[in-house]
C-alpha positions in Angstrom: 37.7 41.9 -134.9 35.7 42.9 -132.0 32.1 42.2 -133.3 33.4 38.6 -134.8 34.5 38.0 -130.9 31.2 39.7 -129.6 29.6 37.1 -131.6 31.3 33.9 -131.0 31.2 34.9 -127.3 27.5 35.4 -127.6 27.2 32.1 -129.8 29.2 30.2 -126.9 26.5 31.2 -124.3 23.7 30.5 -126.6 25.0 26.7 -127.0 25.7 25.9 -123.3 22.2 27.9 -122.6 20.9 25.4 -125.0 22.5 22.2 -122.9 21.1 23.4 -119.5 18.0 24.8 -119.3 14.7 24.2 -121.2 12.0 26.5 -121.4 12.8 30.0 -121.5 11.7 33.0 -123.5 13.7 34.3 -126.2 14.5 37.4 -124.4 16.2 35.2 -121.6 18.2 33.4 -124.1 19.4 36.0 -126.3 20.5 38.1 -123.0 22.2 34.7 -121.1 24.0 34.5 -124.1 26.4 37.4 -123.6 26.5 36.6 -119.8 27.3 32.7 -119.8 29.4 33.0 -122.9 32.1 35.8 -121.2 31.6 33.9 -117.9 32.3 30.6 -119.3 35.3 31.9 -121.5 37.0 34.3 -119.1 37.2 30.7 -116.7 38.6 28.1 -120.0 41.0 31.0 -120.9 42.2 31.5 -117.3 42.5 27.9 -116.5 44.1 27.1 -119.9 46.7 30.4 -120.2 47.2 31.3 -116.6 46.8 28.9 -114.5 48.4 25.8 -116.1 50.1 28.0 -118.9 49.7 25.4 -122.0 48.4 27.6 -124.2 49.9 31.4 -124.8 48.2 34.7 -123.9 46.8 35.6 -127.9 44.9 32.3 -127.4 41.3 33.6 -126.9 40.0 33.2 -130.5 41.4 30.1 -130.7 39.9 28.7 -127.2 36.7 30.8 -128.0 36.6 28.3 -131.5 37.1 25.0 -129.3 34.6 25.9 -126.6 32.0 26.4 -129.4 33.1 23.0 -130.9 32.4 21.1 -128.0 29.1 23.1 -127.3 28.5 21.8 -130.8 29.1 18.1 -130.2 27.3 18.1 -127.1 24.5 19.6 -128.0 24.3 17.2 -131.4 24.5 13.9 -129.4 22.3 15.1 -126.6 19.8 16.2 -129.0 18.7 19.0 -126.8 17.3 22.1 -127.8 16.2 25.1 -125.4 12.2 25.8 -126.2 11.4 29.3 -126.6 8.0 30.4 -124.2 5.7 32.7 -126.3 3.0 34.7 -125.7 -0.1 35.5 -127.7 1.5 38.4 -130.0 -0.8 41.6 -129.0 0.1 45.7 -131.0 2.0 47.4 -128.1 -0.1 49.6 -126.1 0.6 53.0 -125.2 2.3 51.9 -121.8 4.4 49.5 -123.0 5.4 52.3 -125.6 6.4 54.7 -123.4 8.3 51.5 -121.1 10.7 50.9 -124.2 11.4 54.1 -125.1 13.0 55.1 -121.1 14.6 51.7 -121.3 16.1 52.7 -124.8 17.2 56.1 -123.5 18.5 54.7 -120.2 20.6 51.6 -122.1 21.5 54.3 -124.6 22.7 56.7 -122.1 24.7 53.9 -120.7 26.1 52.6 -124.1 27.3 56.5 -124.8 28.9 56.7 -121.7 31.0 53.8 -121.6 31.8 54.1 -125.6 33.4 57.8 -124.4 34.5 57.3 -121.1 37.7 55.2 -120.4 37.9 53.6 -116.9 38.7 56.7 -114.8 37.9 55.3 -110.9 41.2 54.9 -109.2 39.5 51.4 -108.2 38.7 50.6 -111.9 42.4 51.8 -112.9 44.6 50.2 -109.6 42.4 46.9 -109.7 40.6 45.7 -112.6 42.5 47.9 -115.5 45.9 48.1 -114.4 45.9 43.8 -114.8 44.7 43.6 -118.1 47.2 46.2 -119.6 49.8 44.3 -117.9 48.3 41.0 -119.1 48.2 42.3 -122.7 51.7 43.5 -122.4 52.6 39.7 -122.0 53.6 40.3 -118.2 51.9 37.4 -116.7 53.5 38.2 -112.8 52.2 41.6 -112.9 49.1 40.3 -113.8 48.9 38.1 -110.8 50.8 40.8 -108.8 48.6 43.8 -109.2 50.1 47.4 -108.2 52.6 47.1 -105.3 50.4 48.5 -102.8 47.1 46.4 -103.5 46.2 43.0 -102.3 45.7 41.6 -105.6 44.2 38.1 -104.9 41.0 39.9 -102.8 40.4 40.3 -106.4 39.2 37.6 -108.7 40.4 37.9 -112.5 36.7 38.4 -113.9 36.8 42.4 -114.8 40.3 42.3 -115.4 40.0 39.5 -118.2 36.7 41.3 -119.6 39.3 44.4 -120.5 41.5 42.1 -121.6 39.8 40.4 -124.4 38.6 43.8 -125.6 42.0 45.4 -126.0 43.4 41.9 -127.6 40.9 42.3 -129.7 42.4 46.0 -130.8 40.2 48.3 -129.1 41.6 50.7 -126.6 38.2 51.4 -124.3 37.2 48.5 -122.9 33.5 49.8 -121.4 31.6 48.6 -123.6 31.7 45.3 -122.1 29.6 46.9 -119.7 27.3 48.0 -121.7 26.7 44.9 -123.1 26.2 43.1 -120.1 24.2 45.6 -118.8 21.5 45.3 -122.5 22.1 41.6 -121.8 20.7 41.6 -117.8 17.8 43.6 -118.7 16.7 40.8 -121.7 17.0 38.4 -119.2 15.1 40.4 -116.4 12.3 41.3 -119.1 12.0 37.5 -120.4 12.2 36.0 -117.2 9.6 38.2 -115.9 7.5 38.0 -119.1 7.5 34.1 -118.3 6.6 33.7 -115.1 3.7 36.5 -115.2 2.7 35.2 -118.4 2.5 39.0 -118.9 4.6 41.3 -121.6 3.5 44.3 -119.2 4.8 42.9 -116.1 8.3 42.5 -117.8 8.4 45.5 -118.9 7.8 47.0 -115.6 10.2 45.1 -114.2 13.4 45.5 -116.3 12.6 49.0 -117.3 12.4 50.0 -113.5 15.6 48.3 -112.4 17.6 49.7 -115.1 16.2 53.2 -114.0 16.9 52.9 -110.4 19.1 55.5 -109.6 22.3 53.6 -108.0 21.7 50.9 -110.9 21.8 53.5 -113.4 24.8 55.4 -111.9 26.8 52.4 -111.4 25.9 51.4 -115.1 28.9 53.7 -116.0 31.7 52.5 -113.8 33.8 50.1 -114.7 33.8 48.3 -111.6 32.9 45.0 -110.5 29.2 46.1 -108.8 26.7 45.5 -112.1 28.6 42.3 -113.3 28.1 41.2 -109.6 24.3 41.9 -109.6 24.1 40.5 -112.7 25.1 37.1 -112.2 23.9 37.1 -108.2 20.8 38.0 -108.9 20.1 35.6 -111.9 21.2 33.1 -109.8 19.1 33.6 -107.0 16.0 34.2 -109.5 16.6 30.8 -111.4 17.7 28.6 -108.1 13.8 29.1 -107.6 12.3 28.7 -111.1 10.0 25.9 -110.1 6.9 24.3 -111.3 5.6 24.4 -107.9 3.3 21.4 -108.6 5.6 19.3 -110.0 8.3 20.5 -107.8 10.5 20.3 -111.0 13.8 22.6 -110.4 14.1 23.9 -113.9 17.5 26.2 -113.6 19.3 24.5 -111.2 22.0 23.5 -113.5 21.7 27.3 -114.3 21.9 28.9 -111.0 24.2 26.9 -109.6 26.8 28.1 -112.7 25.6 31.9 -112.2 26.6 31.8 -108.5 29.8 29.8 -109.1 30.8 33.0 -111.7 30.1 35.4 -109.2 32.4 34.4 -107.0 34.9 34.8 -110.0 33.7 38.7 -109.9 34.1 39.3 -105.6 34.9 37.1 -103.2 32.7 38.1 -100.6 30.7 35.1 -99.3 26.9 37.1 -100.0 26.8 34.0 -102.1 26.5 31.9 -98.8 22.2 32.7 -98.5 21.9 32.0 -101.7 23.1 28.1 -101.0 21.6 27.6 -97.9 18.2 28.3 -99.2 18.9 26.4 -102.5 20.0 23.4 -101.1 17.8 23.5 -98.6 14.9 23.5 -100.7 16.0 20.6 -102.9 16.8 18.9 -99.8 12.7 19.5 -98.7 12.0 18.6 -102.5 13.8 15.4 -102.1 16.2 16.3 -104.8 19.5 15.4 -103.4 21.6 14.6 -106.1 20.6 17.9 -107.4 22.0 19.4 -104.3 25.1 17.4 -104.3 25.6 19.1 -107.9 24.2 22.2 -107.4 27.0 22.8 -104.4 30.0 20.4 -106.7 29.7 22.6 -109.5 29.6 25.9 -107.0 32.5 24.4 -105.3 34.6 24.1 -108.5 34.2 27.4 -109.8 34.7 29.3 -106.3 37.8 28.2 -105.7 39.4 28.3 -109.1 41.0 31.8 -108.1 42.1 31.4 -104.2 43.6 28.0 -105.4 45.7 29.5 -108.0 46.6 32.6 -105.6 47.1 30.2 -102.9 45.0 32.5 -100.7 42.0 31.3 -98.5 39.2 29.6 -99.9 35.9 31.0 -100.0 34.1 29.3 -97.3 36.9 30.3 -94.6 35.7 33.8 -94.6 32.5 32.8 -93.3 34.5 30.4 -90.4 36.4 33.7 -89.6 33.2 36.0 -89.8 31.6 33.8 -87.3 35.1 34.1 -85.0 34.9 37.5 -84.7 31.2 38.0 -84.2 31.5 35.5 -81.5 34.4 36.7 -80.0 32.3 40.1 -79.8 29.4 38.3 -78.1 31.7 36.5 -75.8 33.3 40.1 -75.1 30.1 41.3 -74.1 29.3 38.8 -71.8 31.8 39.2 -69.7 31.6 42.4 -69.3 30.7 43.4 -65.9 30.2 47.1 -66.0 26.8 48.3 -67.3 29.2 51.5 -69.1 31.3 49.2 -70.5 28.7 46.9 -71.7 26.6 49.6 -73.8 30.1 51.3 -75.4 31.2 47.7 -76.4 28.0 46.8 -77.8 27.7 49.9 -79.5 31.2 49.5 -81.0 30.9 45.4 -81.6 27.3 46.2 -83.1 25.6 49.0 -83.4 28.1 51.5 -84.9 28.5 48.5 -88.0 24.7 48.2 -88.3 24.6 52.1 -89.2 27.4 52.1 -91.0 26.0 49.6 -93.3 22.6 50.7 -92.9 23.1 53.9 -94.7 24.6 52.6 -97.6 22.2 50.0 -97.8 19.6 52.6 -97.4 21.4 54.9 -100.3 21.5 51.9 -102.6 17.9 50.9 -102.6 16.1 54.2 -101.4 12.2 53.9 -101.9 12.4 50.6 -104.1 12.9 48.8 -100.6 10.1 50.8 -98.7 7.5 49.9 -101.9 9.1 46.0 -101.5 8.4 45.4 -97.6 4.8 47.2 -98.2 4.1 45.0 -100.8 5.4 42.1 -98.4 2.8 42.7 -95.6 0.2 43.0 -97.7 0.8 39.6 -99.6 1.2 38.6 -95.7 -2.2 40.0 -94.7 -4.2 39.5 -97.7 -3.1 36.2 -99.4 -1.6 34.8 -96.0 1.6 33.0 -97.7 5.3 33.8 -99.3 7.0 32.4 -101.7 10.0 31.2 -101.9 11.9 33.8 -103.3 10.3 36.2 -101.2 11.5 34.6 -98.0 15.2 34.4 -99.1 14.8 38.2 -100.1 13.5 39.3 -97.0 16.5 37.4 -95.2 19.0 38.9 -97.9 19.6 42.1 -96.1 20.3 40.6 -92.4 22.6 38.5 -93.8 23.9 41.2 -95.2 24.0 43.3 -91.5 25.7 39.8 -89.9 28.1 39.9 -92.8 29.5 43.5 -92.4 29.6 42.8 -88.4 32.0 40.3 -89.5 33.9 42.5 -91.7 33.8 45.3 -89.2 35.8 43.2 -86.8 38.7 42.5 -89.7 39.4 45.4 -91.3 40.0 49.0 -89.3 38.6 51.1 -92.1 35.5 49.7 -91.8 33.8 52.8 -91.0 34.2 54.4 -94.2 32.8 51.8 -96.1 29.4 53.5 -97.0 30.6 54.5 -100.6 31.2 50.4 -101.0 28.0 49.0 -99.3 26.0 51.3 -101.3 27.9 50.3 -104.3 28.0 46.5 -103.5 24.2 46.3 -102.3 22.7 47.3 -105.5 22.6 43.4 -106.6 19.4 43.4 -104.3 17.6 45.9 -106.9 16.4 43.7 -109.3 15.2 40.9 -106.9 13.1 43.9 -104.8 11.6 44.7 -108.0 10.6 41.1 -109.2 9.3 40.5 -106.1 7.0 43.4 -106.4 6.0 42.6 -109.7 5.3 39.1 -109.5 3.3 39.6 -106.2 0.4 37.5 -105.8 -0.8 40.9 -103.9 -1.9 42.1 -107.5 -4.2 39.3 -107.7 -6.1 40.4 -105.1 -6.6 44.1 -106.4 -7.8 42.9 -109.8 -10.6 40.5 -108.2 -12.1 43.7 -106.3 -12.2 45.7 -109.7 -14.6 43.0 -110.8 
């Protein structure tokens, strides 16, 4: 039962992959299959048994089967097909060898892991877990409810809904979901990569190196909410700029602007917010505004699915009350008279959050960032430009400072929060690592060997 629902799922993503974007590899299809399908379902299945209750809970097959069926229909009177990018087929070399076989014995390592291991985190158990046992037990409150002593809604369903359809579906460990996902990301990551280099090597190099980065790796095995996050952040961020810079034609837009939209329905933290601003900015400067009207309609409606339902505050406030507080803080410091008293409040408002997240930043991405921003000034020195996805990843981890400035001011416990910034921060990974990659820098290396 659980490999006929592996499939449909994967069929599901493959069809609405098919209806929004174009030209991709087949690497990128085959793993955006897995992603877009359990995405895509977890929201019908929500919507249709949860929210609005007309369907009841043992539904999924059923729903799966429709979803398909329209995929079907639409795909048949559109007349669109997704055209796969290929390569000239070259033997393997001995690099590319040796590349495969770590990312076989890393994804392996993973797959064993999760197929042994139950969730065992008290997170995994009190927050994601603990909802889908109740869900499968038919107790739709509890589901909603959580444990007593958790704040359930700061939670969206995603995880939660991923164990769910794995023990409806009769099996009593739910990691592998993880697992897949995680085989999934790195297709996409190798294909994607493959594409734009026009180089098997390059995407190689790129998804074999993020899967081996060590808090990527680590957090492989959890069954927590921190690879699903970097999964479908990431892609998003990477397709909202998969241009043909001379044409100025926004191929994954449609693409992107779904990825970010199912992120939210993973956390609720608005890291999502750079990720518009530069979007729609962009297609504002490309004179695409209808794209951008979508782009931020169809974000929008998928964002606020879950606050709606929990009646909770929607997305976008938590930026309003971000900004409050940091102002407040500001506006504390100004007034402040005493030279003391200045320098403890600012180190308190400030600097104390800054180090705080800092370090788990720093834990998260270790020398991958160091090799990123050396890579950076050399582009900047040698080739004099950035691109565009270079620019939003270099602004990724202020946002990220301002963010937990914010978040400092909210919550007390802030200060122990290293453990959760290095978990949370690993969705910057892959994009480091494409960037390096796909640095024009490289070009410049190659003309002085000839």
């Amino acid at each position: 039962m659980i490999i006929i629902f592996i499939l449909l799922i994967a069929y599901l993503g493959w069809l609405v992959a098919d209806l929004i974007i174009k030209n991709i590899t087949l690497e990128e299809h085959l793993g955006l299959s897995f992603i877009l399908g359990l995405g895509i379902h977890s929201v019908v299945y929500f919507i249709a048994t949860l929210m609005y209750r007309v369907l009841p809970l043992d539904s999924s097959v059923l729903i799966l089967a429709g979803e398909i069926l329209l995929a079907l229909i639409l795909s048949r009177k559109l007349r669109i097909k997704t055209q796969h990018q290929q390569l000239k087929k070259k033997k393997l070399n001995y690099l590319e060898i040796l590349l495969i076989l770590i990312s076989i014995g890393v994804l392996g390592y993973t797959a064993l892991q999760n197929l042994y291991w139950p969730p065992y985190l008290s997170d995994s158990i009190y927050l994601f877990d603990f909802r889908a046992k109740r869900l499968a037990d038919g107790d739709i409150n509890g589901f909603f409810n959580g444990a007593e002593y958790v704040y359930s809604e700061n939670y969206p369903p995603f995880t939660s809904l991923a164990h769910f359809f794995f023990y409806d579906a009769g099996v009593s460990n739910p990691k592998s979901v993880y697992t897949l996902l995680f085989i999934s990301f790195y297709l996409v990551i190798f294909g994607y990569v493959k594409r734009i280099t026009q180089s098997r090597m390059a995407g190689l190099i790129a998804a074999t190196l993020t899967v081996l980065t060590p808090s990527v790796w680590w957090n492989s095995i959890l069954s927590m909410t921190n690879v699903p996050l970097m999964e479908y952040l990431s892609l998003a961020v990477l397709y909202s700029f998969d241009i043909k810079e001379k044409m100025k034609k926004h191929e994954g837009w449609l693409l992107a602007a779904i990825l970010l939209g199912l992120s939210t329905w993973i956390r609720q933290e608005p890291i999502w917010f750079p990720v518009i601003l530069f979007s729609v900015f962009y297609l504002l400067k490309d004179k695409k505004i209808k794209l951008a009207i979508l782009s931020i309609m169809i974000f929008v409606a998928l964002s606020w699915i879950w606050p709606v339902t929990t009646n909770w505050t929607i997305p976008s406030r938590r930026i309003i009350n971000q900004t409050f507080f940091i102002n407040r803080a500001v506006n504390d410091l100004a007034t402040s008279k005493n030279l003391f008293l200045y320098k403890n409040k600012f180190n308190d408002q400030f600097v104390s959050p800054v180090l705080v997240a800092t370090k788990g930043m720093r834990n998260s991405w270790s020398y991958v960032f160091n090799i990123f921003i050396l890579v950076i000034l050399g582009q900047i020195f040698i080739n004099k430009k950035l691109s565009r996805l270079n620019i939003l990843t270099l602004f990724f981890p202020v946002a990220l400072l301002v963010g937990f400035i914010g978040f400092s001011k909210q919550y007390a416990e802030w200060s122990s929060m290293t453990d959760a910034v290095y978990r949370m921060t690993i969705f910057m990974v892959p994009l480091f690592w494409i960037n390096i990659v796909d640095s024009s820098v490289w070009s410049f290396f190659k003309k002085e060997k000839k």
